[in-house]
N, C-alpha and C positions, 0 to 999 in steps of 0.2 A: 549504442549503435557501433559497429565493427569499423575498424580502419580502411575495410575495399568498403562500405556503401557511402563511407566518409568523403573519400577521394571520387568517388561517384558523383556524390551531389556537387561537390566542387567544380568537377569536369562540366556537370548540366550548366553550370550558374559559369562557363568560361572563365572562371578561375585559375590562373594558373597554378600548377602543382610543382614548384621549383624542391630544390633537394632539400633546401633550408627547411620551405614547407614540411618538406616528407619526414625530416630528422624532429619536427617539431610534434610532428602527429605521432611518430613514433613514441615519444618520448611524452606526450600529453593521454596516450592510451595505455591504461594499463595491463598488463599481462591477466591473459585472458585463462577459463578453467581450462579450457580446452589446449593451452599451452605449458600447462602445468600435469597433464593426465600421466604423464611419465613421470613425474616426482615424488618425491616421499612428502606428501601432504602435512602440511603445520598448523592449525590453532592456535592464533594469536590473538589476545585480549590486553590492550593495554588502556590506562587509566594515566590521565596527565594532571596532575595537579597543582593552585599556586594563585597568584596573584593575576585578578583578572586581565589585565592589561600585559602581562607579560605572557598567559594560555593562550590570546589572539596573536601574539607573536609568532607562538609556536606553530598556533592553526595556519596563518599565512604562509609557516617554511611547509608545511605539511599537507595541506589540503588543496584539493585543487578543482576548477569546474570547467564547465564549456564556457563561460564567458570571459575564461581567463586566457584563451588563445586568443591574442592579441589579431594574427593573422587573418582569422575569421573576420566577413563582414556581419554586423549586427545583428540581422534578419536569421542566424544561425547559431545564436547564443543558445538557443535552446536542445542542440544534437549534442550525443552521445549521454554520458550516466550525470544523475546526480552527485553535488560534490561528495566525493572520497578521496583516498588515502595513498597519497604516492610518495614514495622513495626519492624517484626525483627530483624534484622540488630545493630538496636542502643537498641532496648528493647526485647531482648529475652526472649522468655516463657519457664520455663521446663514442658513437659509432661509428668508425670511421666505412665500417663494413656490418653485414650483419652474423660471421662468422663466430660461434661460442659465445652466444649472446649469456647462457647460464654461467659459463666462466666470469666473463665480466661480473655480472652480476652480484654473484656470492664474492670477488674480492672487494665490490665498493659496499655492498649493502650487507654481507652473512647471508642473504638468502639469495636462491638461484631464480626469482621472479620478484615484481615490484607488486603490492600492495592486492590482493583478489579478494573478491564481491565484500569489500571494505565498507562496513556501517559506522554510522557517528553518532552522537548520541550525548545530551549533556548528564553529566555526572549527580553525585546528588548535593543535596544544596550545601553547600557551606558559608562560611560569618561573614560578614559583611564586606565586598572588597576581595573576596577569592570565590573561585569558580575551578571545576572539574571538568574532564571529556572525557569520552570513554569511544573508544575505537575496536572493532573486531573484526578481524580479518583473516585470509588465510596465505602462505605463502609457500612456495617450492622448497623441498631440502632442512631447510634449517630456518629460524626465528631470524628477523633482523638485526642483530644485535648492533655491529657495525654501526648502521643507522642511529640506532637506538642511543652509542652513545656521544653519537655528534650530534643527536636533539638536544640530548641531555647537556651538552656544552656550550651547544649555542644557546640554551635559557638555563642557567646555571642556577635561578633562583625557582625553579621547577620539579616537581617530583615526580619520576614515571617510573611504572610499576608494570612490567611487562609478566604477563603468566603464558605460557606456550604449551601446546601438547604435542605429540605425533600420534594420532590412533595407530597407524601400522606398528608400531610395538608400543604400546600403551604406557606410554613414561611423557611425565609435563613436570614441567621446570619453572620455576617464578625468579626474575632477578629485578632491583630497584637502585634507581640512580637518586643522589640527593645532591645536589650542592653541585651537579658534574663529575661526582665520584658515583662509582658503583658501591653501595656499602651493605648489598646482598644478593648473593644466589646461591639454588638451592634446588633440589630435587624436592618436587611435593606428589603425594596421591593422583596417581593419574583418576580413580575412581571418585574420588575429591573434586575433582577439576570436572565431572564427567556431573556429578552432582550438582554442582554451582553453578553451571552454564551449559547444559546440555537437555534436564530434564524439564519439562514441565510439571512444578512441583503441585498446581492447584490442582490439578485434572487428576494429577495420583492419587495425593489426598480423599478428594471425591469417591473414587473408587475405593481407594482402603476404607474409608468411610462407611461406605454401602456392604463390605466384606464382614462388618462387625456386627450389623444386622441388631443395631439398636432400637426396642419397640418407639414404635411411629419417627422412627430415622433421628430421635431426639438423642446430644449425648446427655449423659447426667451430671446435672449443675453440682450437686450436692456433695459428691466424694469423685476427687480429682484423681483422673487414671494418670498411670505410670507408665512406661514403656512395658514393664511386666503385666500388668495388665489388658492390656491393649494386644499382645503377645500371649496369653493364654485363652482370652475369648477368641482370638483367630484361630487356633488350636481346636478349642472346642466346637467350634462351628465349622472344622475342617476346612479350613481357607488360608492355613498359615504357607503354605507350598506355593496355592494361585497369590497370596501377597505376597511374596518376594520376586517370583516372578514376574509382576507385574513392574517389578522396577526395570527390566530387561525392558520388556514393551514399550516403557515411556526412555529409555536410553539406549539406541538402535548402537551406539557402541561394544554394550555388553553382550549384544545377540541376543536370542532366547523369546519363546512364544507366547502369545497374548493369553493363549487357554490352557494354563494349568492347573485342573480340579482337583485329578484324586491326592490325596495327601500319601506317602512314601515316595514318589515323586522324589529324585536326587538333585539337589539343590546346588548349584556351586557354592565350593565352601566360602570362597573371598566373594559373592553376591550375596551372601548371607550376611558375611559380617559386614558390609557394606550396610545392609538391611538395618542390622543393630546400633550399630554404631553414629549412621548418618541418617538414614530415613524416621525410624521410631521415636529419637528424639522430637526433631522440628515436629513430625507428625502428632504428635502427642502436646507440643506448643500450641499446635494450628485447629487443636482440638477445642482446648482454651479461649482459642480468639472468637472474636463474633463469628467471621466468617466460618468456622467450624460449628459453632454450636446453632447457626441459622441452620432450619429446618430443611434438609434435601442438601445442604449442603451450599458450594458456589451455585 
């Protein structure tokens, strides 16, 4: 729910709307897509991990919900988004005005907005006594770093592991704090990053699957295919062009169209080795697995 129908329902309910109020709501709504459409858009994926009792720590500086405005009467715990992911919580801004709000911003947080259409999510299981989260998000200009490493200092016994991209020029960076020290960063494959968390990999699969035109959709238990394998029957079935392609369709990053049949067909050179390098393998795992070798596929 937006910050005018917020103030809205307040006004219905005779509520007053003191400045305190307003700097509270300000600061409890997060920076919206629509206030970001002039920025150089960010993908953020960070991973927090550590000792369970100290990741609720960090969830408390970090996350925040409607029932955590104090301000609000009860009966309106339930407006605005589910909990997500704000900047200010652990680095508050004063505004004393609303002038150069993205200045502010980028000097407390690195980035020129707080925290947009922010998911949460727990991580995967670990030993007994620690626990993970996993947070994605997107932000104005640049990644949070700033933030990132006053999380990291205020749970010092914490591991976060932040991967970022920019699509407007196709470069993603990974950096990891341990102990409160940063003790990596590093430019990685933006097509890497575009792979890991962009595609849906079962649904391609499925299709590649279908591309190799194995009699009654069965693969063959008995002699385990290879990436060259797998890569010559598309060839000969004249489908090697429409499968690489097809990784365009399932990653709206790389551009490029659903139906490409005839083979000669020009391929981009770096979608291609994209193809070899990252798809053909897992595909050729995923072959292996139950779920591949079940009949029709997923």
């Amino acid at each position: 729910m937006t910050l005018r129908v917020t103030r809205r329902l307040l006004s219905r309910l005779a509520i007053p709307t003191s400045r305190a109020t307003t700097a509270s709501l300000n600061r409890a709504v997060p920076a919206s897509r629509a206030a970001a459409t002039s920025l150089n858009r960010v993908e953020n994926r960070l991973v927090v991990t550590g000792g369970a009792a100290s990741l609720e720590a960090f969830k408390t500086d970090a996350l925040v919900s409607p029932a955590s405005l104090s301000f609000l009467p009860r009966g309106l715990a339930w407006f605005g988004e589910p909990t997500t992911l704000t900047f200010e919580r652990l680095l508050p801004i004063a505004r004393p005005t609303l002038e150069a709000p993205e200045e502010l911003a980028m000097a407390r947080w690195g980035c020129a907005t707080d925290a947009i259409d922010a998911s949460v999510h727990e991580g995967a299981p670990r030993a007994k006594g620690r626990a993970s989260v996993v947070l994605e998000f997107e932000t104005g200009q640049q990644p949070p770093l700033a933030w990132l490493a006053a999380a990291a200092e205020s749970q010092p016994t914490l591991r976060f592991g932040l991967k970022w991209a920019h699509p407007s020029s196709k470069a993603a960076y990974e950096a990891v704090y341990q102990e409160a020290r940063l003790i990596h960063k590093t430019q990685v494959s933006y097509h890497g990053w575009v792979w890991e968390h962009k595609v849906a990999k079962a649904a391609l699969f499925d299709e590649l699957k279908a591309l190799l035109r194995f009699p009654d959709g069965r693969v063959p238990r008995k002699r385990k295919l290879k990436a060259a394998d797998v890569e010559a029957r598309l060839r000969a079935a004249g489908a090697y062009t429409q499968a690489v392609m097809l990784l365009a369709y399932h990653a709206n990053d790389w551009g490029g169209a659903r139906e490409v049949r005839a083979e000669g067909v020009a391929v981009p050179v770096r979608q291609e080795r994209v193809f070899h390098s990252l798809v053909l393998p897992e595909f050729v795992a995923w072959l292996r697995s139950a779920e591949g070798l079940r009949l029709g596929g997923a």
